[in-house]
C-alpha positions in Angstrom: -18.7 7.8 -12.7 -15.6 8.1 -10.5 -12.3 8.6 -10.8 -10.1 5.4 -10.2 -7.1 6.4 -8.1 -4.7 3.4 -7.4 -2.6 4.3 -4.7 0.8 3.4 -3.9 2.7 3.1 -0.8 6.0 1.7 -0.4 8.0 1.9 3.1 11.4 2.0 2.6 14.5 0.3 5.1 15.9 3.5 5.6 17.4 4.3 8.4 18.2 7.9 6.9 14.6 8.6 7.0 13.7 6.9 10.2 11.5 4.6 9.4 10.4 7.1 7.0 7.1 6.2 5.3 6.8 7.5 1.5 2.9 7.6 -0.3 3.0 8.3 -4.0 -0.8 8.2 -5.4 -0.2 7.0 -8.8 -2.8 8.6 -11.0 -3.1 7.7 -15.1 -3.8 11.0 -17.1 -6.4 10.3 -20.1 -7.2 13.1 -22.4 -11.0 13.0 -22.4 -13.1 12.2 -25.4 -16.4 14.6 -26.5 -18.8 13.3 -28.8 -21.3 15.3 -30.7 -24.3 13.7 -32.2 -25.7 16.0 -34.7 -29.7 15.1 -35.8 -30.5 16.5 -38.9 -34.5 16.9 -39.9 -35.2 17.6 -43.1 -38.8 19.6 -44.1 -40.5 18.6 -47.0 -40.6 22.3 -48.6 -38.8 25.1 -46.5 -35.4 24.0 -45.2 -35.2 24.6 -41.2 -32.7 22.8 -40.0 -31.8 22.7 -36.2 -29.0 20.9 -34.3 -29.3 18.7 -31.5 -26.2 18.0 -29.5 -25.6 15.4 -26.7 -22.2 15.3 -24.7 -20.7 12.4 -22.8 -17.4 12.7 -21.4 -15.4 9.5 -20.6 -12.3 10.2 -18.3 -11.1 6.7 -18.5 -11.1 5.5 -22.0 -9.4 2.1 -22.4 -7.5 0.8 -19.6 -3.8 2.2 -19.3 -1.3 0.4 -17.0 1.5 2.5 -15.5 4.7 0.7 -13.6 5.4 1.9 -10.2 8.9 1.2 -8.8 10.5 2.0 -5.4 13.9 0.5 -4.7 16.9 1.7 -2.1 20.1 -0.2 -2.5 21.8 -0.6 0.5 25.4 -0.5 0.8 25.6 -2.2 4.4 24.1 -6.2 3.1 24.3 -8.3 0.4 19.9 -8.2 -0.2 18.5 -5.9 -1.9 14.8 -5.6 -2.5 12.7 -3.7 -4.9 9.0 -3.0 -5.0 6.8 -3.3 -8.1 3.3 -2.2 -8.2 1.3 -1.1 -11.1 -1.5 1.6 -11.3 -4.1 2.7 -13.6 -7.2 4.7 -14.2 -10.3 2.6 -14.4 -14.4 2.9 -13.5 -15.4 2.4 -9.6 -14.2 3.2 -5.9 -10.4 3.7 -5.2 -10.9 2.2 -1.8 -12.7 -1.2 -3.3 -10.2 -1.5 -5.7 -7.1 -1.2 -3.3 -8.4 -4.3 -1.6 -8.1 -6.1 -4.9 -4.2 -7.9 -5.0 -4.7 -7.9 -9.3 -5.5 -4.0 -9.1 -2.1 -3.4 -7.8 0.1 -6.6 -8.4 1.1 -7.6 -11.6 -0.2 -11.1 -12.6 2.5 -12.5 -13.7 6.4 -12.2 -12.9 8.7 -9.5 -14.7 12.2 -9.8 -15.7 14.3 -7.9 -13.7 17.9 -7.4 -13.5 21.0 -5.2 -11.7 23.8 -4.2 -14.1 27.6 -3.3 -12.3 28.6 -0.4 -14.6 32.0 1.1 -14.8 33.3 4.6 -15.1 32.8 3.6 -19.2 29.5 2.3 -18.6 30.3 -0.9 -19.7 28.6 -3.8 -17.3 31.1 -6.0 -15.2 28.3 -8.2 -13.3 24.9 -9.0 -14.3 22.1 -10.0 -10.9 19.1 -11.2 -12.1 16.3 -10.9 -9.4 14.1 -13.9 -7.8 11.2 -12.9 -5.5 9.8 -13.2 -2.4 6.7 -12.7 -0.6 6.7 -10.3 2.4 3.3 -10.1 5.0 1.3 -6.7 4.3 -1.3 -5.8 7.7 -4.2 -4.3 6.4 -5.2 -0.6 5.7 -5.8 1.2 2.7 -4.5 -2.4 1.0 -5.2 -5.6 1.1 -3.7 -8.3 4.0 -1.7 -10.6 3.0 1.9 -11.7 1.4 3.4 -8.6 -0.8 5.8 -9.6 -3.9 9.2 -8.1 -3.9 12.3 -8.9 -6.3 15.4 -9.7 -4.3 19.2 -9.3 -5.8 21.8 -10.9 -3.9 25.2 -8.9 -4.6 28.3 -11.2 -4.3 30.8 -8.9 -4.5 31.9 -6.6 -1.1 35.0 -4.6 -0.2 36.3 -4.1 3.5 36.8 -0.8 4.7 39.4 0.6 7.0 37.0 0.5 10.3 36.3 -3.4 9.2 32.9 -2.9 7.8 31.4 -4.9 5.0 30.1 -2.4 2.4 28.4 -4.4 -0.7 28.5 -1.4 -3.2 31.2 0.7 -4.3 31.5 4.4 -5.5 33.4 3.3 -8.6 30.5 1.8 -10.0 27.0 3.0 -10.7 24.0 0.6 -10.6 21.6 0.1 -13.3 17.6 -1.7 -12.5 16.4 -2.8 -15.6 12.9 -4.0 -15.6 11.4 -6.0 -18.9 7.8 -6.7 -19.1 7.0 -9.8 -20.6 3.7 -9.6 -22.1 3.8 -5.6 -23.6 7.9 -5.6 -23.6 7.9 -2.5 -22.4 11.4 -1.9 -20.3 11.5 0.4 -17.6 15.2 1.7 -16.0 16.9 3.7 -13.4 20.6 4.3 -12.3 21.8 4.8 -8.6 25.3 5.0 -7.7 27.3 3.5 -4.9 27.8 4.8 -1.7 31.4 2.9 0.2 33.2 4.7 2.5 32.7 7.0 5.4 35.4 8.2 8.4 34.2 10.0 10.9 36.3 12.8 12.7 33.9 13.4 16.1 33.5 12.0 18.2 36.6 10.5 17.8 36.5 6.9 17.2 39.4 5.8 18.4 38.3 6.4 22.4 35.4 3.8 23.6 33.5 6.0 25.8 31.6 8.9 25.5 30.1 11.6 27.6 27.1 14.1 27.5 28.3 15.6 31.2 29.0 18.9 30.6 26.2 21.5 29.7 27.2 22.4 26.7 27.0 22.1 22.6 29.2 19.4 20.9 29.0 18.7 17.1 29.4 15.7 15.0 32.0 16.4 12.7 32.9 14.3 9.1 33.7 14.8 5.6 31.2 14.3 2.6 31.8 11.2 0.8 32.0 10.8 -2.8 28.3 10.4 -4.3 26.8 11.0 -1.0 24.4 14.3 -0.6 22.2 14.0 2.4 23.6 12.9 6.1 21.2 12.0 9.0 22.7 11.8 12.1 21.4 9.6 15.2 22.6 8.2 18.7 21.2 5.5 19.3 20.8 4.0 23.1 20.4 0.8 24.6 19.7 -0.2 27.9 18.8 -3.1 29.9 15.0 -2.9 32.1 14.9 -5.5 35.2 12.0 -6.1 36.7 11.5 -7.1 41.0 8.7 -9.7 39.6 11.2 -11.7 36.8 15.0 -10.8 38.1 16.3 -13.6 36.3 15.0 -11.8 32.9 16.5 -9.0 31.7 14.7 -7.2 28.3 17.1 -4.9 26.2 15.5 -1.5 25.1 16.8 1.4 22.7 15.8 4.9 22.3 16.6 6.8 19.3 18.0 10.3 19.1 17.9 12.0 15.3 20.9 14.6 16.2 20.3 16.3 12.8 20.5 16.8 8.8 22.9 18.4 6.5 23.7 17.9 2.6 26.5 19.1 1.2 27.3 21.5 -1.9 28.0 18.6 -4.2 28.2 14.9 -4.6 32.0 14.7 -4.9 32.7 14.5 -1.6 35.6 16.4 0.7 33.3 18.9 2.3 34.0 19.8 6.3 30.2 18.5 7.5 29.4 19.3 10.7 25.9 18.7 12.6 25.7 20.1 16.4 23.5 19.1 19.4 23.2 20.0 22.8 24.3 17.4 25.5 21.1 17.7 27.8 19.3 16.8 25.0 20.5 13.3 25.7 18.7 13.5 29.1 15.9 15.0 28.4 14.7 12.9 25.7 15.1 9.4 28.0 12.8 11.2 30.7 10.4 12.0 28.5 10.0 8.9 26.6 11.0 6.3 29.7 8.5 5.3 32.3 8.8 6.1 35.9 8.5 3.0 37.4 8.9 1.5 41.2 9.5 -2.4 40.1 12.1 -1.7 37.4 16.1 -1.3 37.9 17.7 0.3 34.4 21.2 -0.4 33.7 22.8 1.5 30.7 24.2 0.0 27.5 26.2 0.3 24.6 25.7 4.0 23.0 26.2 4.0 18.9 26.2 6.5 16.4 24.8 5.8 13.2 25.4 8.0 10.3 23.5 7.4 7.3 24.1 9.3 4.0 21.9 9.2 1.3 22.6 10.1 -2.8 21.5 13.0 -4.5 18.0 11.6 -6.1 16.8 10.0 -2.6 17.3 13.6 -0.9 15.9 15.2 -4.0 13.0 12.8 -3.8 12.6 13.4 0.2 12.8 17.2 -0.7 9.8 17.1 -2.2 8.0 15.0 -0.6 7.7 17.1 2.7 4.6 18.9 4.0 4.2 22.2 2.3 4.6 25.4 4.7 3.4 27.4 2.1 -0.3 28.3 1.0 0.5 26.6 -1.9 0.2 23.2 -1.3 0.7 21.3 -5.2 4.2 20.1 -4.8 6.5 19.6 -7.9 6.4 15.4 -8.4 10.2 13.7 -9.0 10.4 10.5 -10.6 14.0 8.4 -11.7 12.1 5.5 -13.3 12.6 5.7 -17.2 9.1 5.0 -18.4 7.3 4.3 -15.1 7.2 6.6 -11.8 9.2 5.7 -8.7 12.4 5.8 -7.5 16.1 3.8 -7.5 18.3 5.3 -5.2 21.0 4.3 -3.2 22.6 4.7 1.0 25.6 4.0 3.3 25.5 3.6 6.6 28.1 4.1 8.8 27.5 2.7 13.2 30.0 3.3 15.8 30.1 1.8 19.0 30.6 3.6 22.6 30.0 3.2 26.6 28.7 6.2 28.3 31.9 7.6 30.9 31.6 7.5 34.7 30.6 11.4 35.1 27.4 10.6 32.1 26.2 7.6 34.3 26.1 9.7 37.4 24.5 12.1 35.7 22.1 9.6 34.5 21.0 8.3 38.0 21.1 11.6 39.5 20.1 14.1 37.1 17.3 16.7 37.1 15.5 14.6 33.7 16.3 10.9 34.6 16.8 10.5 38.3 13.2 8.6 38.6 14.2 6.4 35.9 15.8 4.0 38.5 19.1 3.7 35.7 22.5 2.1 38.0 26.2 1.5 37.1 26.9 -0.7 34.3 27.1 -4.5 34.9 30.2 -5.4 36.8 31.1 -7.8 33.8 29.7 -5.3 30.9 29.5 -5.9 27.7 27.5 -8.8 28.0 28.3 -9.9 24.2 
């Protein structure tokens, strides 16, 4: 007999995590059953009785299904999605069952809905959820189309940089999830994440420069519900190639600065997250191609700041690789009656141009001057 193990993995949008890719194995407890069979002889005369036992042990008893639910609202669009798998212990091999859709997906739809509370907990706006069906590449799963439930938010504020943030931190979100066959209902609350400023670089210049050999920081305040805050630069530049002049392909290379949390989630905290400006340079010639036929020019520069709230850093927390020789990690779980997670992020992108001395530097420099990068376009931006 083996042990049934349905695992599974849900990757989340998540720019705080970098494409960060979370596996939970979802595994049903049963409490396992003995029986004892007692055969009794009986002698004619003398009494001698003697006792014959026989043991089975059945770890899976009848089927139990358990909800699996992994969902990150998104302050920064109007669509969220949420995944819904079940899992449960059952006779056979993990790995044929995982390429079974019905050992995973649930048969038939579920009711789910987003409740807008207020500070009272009273709900303002009610979203009930419609799905859609994503493509899944093969693995450990099955190939094909994936069922996720989509809310649409309607409602969306405007902040002072002239973003469009789609949650609020005056309100706290609460995923309600009603199956309709067992009417079992399944919960979780995130709150919103809605405003950001950030202090340095300073936003109100348009250029930026990593000239000088030196350490800079990133410099903001906490925001109210916010607890984690990954910081990234992310760069995009142009590659033109002798054979196709006429075409020009735009390319980006990512740069995770750093991670901090603050104290609490009430936000006002000095936050600061430090990086060395070579880095910058260093990282484009290790990751670019030296190549003769190609002329690089450079591109817009942003820095994206993504802040997640308290139970997605909790959940990330312990979800990292052990360093100890103790390697069973404490599980963490939001989902009222199921196993998952409802959580919610905010992130905040700011625009700049590299300044004259960082493109010299760039063309010239110890780490980048085979990369073949020029000025920027007489007639830059392009869009």
């Amino acid at each position: 007999m083996i042990l049934k193990l349905i695992f599974t993995r849900q990757y989340l949008i998540n720019p705080l995590v970098n494409s960060y890719k979370l596996l939970t194995f979802a595994v049903v407890s049963k409490n396992m059953s003995v029986k004892k069979i007692l055969f009794k002889a009986f002698l004619a005369v003398a009494a001698v009785a003697f006792l014959s036992c026989s043991t089975e042990l059945d770890i899976n008893g009848n089927k139990k299904e358990v909800m699996i639910v992994y969902g990150i609202l998104d302050a920064t669009t109007s669509t969220q999605y949420i995944k819904i798998n079940r899992a449960f212990l059952g006779e056979g091999n993990a790995l044929e069952y995982s390429q079974i859709p019905d050992s995973t997906l649930y048969p038939y739809l579920l009711n789910v809905t987003l409740d807008v509370l207020n500070s009272s907990g009273q709900s303002v706006r009610q979203y009930v959820a419609d799905t859609v069906h994503i493509w899944k590449d093969g693995g450990v799963f099955f190939t094909g189309f994936q069922p996720y439930y989509r809310i649409k938010l309607n409602d969306y504020t405007t902040t002072a940089t002239g973003d469009t943030v789609w949650l609020s931190s005056s309100y706290t979100y609460k995923l309600t999830i009603v199956d309709p066959v067992t009417g079992n209902i399944y919960e979780s609350e995130a709150p919103g994440i809605s405003s950001f400023v950030l202090e340095k670089p300073n936003p109100i210049f348009s250029k930026i420069s990593f000239y000088n050999d030196g350490t800079k920081n990133v410099e903001f305040n906490s925001v109210l519900n916010g607890k984690m805050y990954e910081v990234k630069y992310v760069f995009h530049y142009y590659d033109v190639y002798d054979s196709n002049p006429n075409d020009t392909i735009e390319k980006t290379n990512d740069w995770t600065v750093g991670y901090t949390t603050s104290v609490t989630t009430a936000g006002g905290e000095d936050m600061t997250v430090s990086y060395s400006n070579w880095d910058f340079f260093y990282l484009l010639g290790q990751r670019l191609e030296e190549r003769d036929d190609v002329t690089r020019f450079p591109g817009y520069l942003y820095i994206s700041v993504t802040i997640g709230a308290e139970d997605l850093n909790t959940y990330i927390d312990v979800n990292q690789p052990s360093s100890s020789i103790i390697q069973e990690r404490p599980s963490f779980s939001n989902i009222t009656n199921g196993i998952g997670l409802f959580s919610s992020k905010y992130t905040f992108r700011k625009r700049f141009t590299l300044d004259d001395n960082t493109v010299e530097l760039l063309k010239t420099g110890a780490y980048t001057n085979k990369l073949n990068f020029v000025d920027y376009w007489p007639n830059f931006p392009l869009h």
